[in-house]
C-alpha positions as CSV (number, residue, x, y, z in Angstrom):
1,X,-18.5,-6.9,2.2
2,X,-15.3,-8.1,2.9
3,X,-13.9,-9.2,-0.2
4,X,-10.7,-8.9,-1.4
5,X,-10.3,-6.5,-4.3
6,X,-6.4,-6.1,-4.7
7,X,-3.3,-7.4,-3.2
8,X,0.5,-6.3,-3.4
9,X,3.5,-8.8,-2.5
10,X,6.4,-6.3,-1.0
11,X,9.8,-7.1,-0.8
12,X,9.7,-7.0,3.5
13,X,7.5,-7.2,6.1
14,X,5.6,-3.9,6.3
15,X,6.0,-1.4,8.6
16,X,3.3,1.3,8.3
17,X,0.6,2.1,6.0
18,X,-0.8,5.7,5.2
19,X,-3.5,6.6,3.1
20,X,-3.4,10.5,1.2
21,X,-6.9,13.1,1.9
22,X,-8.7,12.0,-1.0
23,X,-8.0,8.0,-0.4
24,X,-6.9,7.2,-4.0
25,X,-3.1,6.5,-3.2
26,X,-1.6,4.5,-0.3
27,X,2.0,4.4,1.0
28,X,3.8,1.9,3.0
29,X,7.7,1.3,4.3
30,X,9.2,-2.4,4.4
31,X,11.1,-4.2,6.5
32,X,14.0,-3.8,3.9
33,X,14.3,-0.4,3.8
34,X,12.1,0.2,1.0
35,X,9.1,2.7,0.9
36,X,6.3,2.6,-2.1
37,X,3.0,4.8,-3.2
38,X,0.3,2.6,-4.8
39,X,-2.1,4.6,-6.9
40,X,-5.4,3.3,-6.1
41,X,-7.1,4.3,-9.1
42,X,-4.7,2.4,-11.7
43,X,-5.2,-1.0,-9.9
């Protein structure tokens, strides 16, 4: 549909996105330096 389930404010423009094989957890790096892992199934 579309729609907008979720959305995360980071601390830096991102850099790159990758999603895990089973496509519950995603990772990103930031602008700043920073790197995070969103679980996907506690959101």
């Amino acid at each position: 549909s579309g729609q907008l389930v979720h959305s995360y404010k980071g601390t830096g423009g991102i850099f790159e996105v990758c999603w895990n094989s089973r496509g519950d957890k995603v990772g990103a790096s930031a602008s700043d330096g920073s790197v995070f892992v969103l679980d996907l199934r506690k959101l």
